[in-house]
FIDOTOR-142439 format. One line per field, with one value per residue (C-alpha): residue number from 0; residue in one letter; x, y, z. Coordinates in steps of 0.5 Angstrom, whole numbers, plus 500, padded with zeros to 3 digits. Example, Ala and Ser with C-alpha at 12.3 -4.5 7.8 and 13.67 -1.06 7.14 Angstrom:
BEGIN
pos (0  1) $
code (A  S) $
c1 (525  527) $
c2 (491  498) $
c3 (516  514) $
***
This chain:
BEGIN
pos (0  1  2  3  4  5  6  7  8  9  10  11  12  13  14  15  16  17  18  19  20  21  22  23  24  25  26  27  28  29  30  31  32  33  34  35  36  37  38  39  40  41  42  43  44  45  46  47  48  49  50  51  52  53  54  55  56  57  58  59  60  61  62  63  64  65  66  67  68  69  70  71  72  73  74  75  76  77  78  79  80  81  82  83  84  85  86  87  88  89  90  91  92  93  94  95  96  97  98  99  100  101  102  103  104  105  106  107  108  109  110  111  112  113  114  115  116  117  118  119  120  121  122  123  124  125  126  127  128  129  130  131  132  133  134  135  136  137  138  139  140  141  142  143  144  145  146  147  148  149  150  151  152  153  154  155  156  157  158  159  160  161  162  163  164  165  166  167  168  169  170  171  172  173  174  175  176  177  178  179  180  181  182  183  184  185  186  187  188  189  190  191  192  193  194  195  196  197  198  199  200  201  202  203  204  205  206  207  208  209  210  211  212  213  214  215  216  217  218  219  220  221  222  223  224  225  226  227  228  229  230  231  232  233  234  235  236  237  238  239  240  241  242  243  244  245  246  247  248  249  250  251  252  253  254  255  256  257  258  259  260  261  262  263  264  265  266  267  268  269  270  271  272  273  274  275  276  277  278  279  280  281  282  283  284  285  286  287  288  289  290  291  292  293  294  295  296  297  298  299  300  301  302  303) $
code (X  X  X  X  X  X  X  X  X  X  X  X  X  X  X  X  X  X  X  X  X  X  X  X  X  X  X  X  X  X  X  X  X  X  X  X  X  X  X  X  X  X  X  X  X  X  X  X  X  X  X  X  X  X  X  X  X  X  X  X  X  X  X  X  X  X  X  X  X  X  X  X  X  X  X  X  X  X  X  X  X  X  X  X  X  X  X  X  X  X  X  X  X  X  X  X  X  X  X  X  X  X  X  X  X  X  X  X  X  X  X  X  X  X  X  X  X  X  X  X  X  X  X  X  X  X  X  X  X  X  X  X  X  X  X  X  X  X  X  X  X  X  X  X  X  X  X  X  X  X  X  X  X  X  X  X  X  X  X  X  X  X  X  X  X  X  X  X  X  X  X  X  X  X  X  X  X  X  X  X  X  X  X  X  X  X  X  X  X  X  X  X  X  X  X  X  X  X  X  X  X  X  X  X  X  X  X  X  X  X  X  X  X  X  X  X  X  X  X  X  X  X  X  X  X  X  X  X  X  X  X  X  X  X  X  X  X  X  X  X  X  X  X  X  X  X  X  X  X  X  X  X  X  X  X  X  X  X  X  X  X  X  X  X  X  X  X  X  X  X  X  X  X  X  X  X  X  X  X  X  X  X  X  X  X  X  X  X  X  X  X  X  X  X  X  X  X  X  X  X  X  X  X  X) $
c1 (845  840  842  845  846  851  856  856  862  863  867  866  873  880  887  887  893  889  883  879  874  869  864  858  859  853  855  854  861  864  870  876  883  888  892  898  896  896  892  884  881  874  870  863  858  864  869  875  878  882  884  881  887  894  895  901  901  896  888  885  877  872  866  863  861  856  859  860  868  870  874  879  883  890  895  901  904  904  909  907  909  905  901  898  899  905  905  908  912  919  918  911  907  903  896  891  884  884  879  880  875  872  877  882  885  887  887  890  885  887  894  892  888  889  897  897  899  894  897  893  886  883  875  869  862  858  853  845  849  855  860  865  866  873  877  884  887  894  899  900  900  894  897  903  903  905  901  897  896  890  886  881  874  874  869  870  868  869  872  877  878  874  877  877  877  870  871  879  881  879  883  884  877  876  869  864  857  851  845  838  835  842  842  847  854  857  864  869  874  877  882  876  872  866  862  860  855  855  848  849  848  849  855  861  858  857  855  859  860  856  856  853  855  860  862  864  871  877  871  876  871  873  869  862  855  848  842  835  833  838  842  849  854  861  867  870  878  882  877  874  867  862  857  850  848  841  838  839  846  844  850  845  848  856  857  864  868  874  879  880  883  875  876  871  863  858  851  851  847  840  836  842  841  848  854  860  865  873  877  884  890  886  886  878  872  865  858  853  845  842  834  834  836  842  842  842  849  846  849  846  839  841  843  837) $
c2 (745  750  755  761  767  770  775  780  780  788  789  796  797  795  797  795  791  786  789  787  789  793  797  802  809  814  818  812  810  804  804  798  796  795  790  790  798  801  805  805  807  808  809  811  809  812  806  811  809  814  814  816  815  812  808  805  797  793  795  789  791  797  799  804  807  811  817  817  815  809  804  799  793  793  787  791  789  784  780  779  774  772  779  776  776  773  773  778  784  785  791  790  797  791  790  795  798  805  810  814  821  823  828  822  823  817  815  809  807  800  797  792  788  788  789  784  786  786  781  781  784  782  783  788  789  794  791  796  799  802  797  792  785  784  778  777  771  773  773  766  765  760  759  754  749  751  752  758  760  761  766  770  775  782  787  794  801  805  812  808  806  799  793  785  778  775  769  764  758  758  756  763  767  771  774  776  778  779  777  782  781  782  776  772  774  768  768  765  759  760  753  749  751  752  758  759  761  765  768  775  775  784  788  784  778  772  764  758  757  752  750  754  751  747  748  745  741  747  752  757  762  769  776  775  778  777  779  782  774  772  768  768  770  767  768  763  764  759  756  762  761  765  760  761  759  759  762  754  754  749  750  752  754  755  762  761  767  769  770  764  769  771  776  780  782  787  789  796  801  804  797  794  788  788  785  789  782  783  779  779  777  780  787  788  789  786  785  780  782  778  777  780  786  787  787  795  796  798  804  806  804  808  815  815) $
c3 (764  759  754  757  753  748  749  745  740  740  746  751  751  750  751  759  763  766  768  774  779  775  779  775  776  779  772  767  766  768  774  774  776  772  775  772  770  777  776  778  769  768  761  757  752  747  750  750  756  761  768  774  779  779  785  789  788  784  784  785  786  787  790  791  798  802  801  794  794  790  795  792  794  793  794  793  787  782  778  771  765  759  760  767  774  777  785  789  786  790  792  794  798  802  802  804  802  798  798  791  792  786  784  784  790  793  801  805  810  812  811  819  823  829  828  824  816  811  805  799  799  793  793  797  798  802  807  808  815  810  813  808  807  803  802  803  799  801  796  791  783  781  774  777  782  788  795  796  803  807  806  810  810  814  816  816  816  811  815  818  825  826  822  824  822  821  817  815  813  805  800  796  799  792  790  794  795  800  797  796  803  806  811  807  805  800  798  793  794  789  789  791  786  791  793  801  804  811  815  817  824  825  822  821  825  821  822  821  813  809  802  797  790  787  780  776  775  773  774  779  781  781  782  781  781  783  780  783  784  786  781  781  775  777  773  772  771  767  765  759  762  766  771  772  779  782  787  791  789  783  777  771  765  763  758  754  754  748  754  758  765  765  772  774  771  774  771  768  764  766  766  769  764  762  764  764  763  764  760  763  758  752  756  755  758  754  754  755  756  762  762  769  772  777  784  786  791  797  798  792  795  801  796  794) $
***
């Protein structure tokens, strides 16, 4: 593995409770969960964080669709000890995908799959048609020894009324990403510590899962991001680390993190050469300046 890059020691901002899922706002600002919050917060060059939307359960991850509005996963509610998640709350409001407008309005549009409860929606992305792909771990705590469920991956669309099952049987689906040319979906297997991939045949239509990389031993993948060749930035949780993937699925290079619950990284900025890195029991998000540019959100491509 070569030398990679170093994170910058300021930080963008702090004070969050356990943020994940950060997304870059068409207003230059940053989105993401709080995960023990329950709120969506969002901040600016200044770093001053404020909260765009209180949210019933626990957000999870967001994107931002076709139509402007922000949609999030949301697992329900978490537990919490020691400043991080713990499993499943009691009581619990269930799994659902959220759609928060921009005036902070929230609405649930997905709490089932053909009758079948949604557990633990953890992470999303758009596809080119404007449908979505998210994951569904269901619920399980990764920092005890005891067995996790299966988890799946669904296809969407974001006005509701058309929701199925694509992809299950992962150990912990986390993370997900399509790639640029939008033929390959690769999701995160966090217990494994391995990243799949699918071939997209059509909208919510996917091939068989092959081997897209393995990381590294106790480098358990969580959110990632793809930049605009290809390489994949995976953070990887409990292991204080980000891992840098070729575009061939080969591990490149390992980037230390100060928190070892590295949750999530998105590129952010004018250039897209930033990456917004969220570090969960410190409560903050950093920076790292990556030598290529971020992936544009198909969305975007498509709102000009």
């Amino acid at each position: 593995m070569g030398a990679e890059p170093q994170i910058e020691s300021r930080p963008l901002c702090t004070g969050l409770r356990f943020p994940e899922g950060p997304s870059a706002g068409a207003d230059g600002r940053v989105y993401l969960v709080e995960m023990l919050g329950r709120r969506i917060a969002r901040f600016g060059a200044d770093g001053v964080r404020e909260t765009f939307a209180p949210i019933d359960g626990s957000p999870a991850a967001t994107a931002w669709g076709p139509d402007g509005a922000l949609y999030v996963t949301n697992n329900g509610g978490l537990a919490e000890a020691d400043g991080a998640p713990a499993g499943k709350s009691d009581p619990n409001s269930g799994g659902s995908i959220d759609r928060v407008a921009l005036d902070g309005s929230v609405e649930r549009i997905y709490m089932e799959c053909d009758g079948v409860a949604l557990d633990a929606p953890n992470d999303l992305v758009f596809d080119p048609e404007g449908g979505f792909y998210f994951t569904d771990p269901e619920h399980g705590n990764l920092f005890d020894d005891g067995p996790m469920p299966k988890g799946h991956v669904y296809w969407a669309r974001p006005e509701g009324g058309e929701i199925r099952r694509v992809a299950t049987g992962y150990d912990s689906s986390n993370g997900i990403a399509i790639t640029d040319d939008a033929k390959t979906l690769l999701v995160a297997e966090t217990l494994t510590a391995r990243i799949w991939a699918h071939d997209i045949l059509g909208p919510g239509e996917l091939g068989p899962r092959r081997l897209h990389a393995q990381l590294p031993d106790g480098h358990l993948p969580d959110g990632m991001a793809l930049d605009a060749c290809g390489h994949l930035i995976v953070a990887a949780v409990t292991a204080g680390a980000l891992v840098h993937v070729g575009p061939d699925g080969e591990v490149l290079g390992r980037i230390p993190t100060a928190d070892a619950l590295v949750t999530n990284c998105c590129f952010v900025g004018p250039e897209r050469t930033t990456l917004a890195i969220t570090e969960g029991r410190l409560g903050r998000v950093v920076a790292l300046r990556w030598p290529r540019p971020g992936m544009v959100p198909f969305p975007e491509r498509t709102r000009g």
